[in-house]
Wavefront OBJ file of the C-alpha trace (Angstrom):
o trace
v 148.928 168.816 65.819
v 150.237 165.739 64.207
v 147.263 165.623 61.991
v 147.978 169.131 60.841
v 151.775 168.727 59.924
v 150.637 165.404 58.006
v 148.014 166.499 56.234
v 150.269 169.961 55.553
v 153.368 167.687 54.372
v 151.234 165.641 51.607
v 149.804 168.923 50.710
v 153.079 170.100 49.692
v 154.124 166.848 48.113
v 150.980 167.144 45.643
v 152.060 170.600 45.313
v 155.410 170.150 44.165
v 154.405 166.883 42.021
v 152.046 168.783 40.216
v 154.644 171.647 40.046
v 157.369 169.915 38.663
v 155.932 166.491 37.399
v 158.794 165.436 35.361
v 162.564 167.679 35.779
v 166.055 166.568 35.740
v 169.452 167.135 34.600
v 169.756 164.834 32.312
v 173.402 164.699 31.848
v 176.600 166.516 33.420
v 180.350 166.397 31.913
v 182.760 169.089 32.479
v 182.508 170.427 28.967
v 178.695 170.701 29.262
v 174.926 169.549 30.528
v 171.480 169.062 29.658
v 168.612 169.973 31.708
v 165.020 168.906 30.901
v 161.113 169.476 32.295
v 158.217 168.206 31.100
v 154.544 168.623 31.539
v 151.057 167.766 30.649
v 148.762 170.549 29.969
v 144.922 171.077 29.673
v 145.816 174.025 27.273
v 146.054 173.457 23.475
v 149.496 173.692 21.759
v 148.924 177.021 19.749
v 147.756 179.033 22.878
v 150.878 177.189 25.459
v 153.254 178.249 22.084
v 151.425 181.634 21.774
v 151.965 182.309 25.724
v 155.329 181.254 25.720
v 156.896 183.657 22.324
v 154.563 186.404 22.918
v 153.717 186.671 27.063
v 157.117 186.170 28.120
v 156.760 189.179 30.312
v 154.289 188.263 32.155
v 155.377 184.841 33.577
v 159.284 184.780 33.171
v 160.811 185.499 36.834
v 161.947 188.967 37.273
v 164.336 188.124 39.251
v 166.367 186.269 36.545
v 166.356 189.768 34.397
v 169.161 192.122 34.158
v 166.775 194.629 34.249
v 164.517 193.298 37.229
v 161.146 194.003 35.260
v 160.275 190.770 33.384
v 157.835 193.153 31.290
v 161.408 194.269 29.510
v 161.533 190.996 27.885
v 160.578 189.992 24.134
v 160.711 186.990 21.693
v 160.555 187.722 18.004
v 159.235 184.365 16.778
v 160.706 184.106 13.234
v 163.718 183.390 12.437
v 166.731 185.164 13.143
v 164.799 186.925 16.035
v 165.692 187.744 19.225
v 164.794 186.955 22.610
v 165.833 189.948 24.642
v 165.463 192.964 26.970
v 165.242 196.404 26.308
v 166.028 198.519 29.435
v 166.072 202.158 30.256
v 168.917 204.675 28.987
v 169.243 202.468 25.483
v 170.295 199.589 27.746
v 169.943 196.124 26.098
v 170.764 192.583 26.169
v 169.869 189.757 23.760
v 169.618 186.353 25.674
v 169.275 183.972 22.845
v 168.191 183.714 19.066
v 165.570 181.941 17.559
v 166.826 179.316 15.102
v 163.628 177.030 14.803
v 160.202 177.651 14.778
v 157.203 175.402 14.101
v 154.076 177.526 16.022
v 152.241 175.103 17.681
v 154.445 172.383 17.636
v 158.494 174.189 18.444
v 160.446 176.971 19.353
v 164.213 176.701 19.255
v 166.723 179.615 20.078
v 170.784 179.059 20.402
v 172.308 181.407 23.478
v 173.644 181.615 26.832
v 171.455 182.624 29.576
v 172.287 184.492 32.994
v 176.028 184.673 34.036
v 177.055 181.468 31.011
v 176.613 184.520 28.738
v 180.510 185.428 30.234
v 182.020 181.897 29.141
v 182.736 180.313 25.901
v 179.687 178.475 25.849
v 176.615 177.751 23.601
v 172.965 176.872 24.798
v 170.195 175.216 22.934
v 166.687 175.536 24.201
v 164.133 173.810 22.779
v 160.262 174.242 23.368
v 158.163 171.060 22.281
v 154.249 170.274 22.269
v 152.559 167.515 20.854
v 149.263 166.699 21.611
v 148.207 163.659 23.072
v 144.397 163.045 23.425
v 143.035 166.078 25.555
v 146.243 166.977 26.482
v 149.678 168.557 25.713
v 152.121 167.300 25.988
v 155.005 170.121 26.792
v 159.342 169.962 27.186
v 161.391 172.047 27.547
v 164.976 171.015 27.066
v 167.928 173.606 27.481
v 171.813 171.827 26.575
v 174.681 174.008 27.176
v 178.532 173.128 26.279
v 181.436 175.021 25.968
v 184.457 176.155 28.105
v 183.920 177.219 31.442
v 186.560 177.657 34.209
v 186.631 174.469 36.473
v 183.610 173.244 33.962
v 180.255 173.149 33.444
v 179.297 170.730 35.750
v 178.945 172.907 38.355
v 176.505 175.022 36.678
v 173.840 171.992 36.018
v 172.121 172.113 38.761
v 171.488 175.925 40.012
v 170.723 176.257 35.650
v 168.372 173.427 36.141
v 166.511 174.966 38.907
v 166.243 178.368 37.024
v 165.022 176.721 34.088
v 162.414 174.559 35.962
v 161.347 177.515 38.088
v 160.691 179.235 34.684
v 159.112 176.405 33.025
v 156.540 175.499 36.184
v 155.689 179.622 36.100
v 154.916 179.431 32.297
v 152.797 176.002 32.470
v 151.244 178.198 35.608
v 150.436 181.754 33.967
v 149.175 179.434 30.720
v 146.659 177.369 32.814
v 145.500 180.840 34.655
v 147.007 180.118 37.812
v 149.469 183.261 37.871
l 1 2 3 4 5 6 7 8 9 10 11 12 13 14 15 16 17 18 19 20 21 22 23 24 25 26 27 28 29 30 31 32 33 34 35 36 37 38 39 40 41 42 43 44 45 46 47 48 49 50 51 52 53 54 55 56 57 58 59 60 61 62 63 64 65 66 67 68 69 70 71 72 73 74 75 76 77 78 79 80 81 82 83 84 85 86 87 88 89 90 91 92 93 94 95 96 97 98 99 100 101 102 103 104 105 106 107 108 109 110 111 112 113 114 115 116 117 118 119 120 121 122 123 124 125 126 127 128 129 130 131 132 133 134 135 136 137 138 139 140 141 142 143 144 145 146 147 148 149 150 151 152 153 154 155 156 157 158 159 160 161 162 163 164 165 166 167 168 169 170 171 172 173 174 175 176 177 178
């Protein structure tokens, strides 16, 4: 039995490494925070950029919809477009604009995700691959500031684990692991 809850705990530490290899907040003030993941990927930057702006609703959470069918959500990849989710009786809701876009190699959009959307805040999230050798080298990066009630701090981490959770489902859904 020991044997078994050994071997069972290093299989879960090799699952979450390879999960998560690289995620943090990477700074925390009271007027704001930065959270960032990172990856390397087998899959080429045009087709992890391609799943990303035009699959988002088939790997993005449901659960962190307003809607609760990530299938409602878009991402018009040019400029000025909108990252958002249409919803039944002419509901709506646009989650962030795209402000920067480089296929292949970046996607930027400005906007408050989840419940920031209700404070004076601003997000930035950034989407960046380079390719390194065989691989792919893939961050995500999402910087909020702004007022919030008692301040952002508090936010960091429970936005950080939303983002990662996101972020390990996309490098998922791109490798085929769904």
């Amino acid at each position: 039995m020991k044997r078994i809850c050994i071997f069972g705990f290093i299989i879960f530490l090799a699952f979450m490494m390879n999960a998560r290899v690289n995620a943090a907040v990477t700074d925390s003030t009271q007027i704001g925070f930065s959270v960032k993941h990172e990856k390397n990927s087998i899959i080429d930057p045009m087709s992890l950029f391609n799943v990303f702006s035009k699959d988002i609703g088939q790997w993005w959470d449901p659960d962190h919809t307003w809607s609760g069918k990530s299938e409602n959500l878009y991402i018009q990849s040019y400029i000025g477009g909108c990252f958002g989710e249409q919803m039944e009786s002419g509901r709506a809701v646009k989650h962030m604009d795209v402000i920067f876009i480089d296929p292949g190699k970046m996607l930027r959009m400005e906007g408050s995700l989840g419940p920031l959307q209700q404070f004076a805040v601003q997000g930035i999230m950034t989407m960046e691959l380079t390719r390194k050798g065989d691989s792919t080298h893939v961050s995500l990066k999402y910087t909020v500031g702004g007022y919030i009630p008692g301040g952002a701090a508090k936010f960091a981490a429970a936005v950080d684990q939303v983002i990662g959770n996101q972020f390990t489902r996309f490098i998922r859904f791109a490798e085929g692991k769904k």
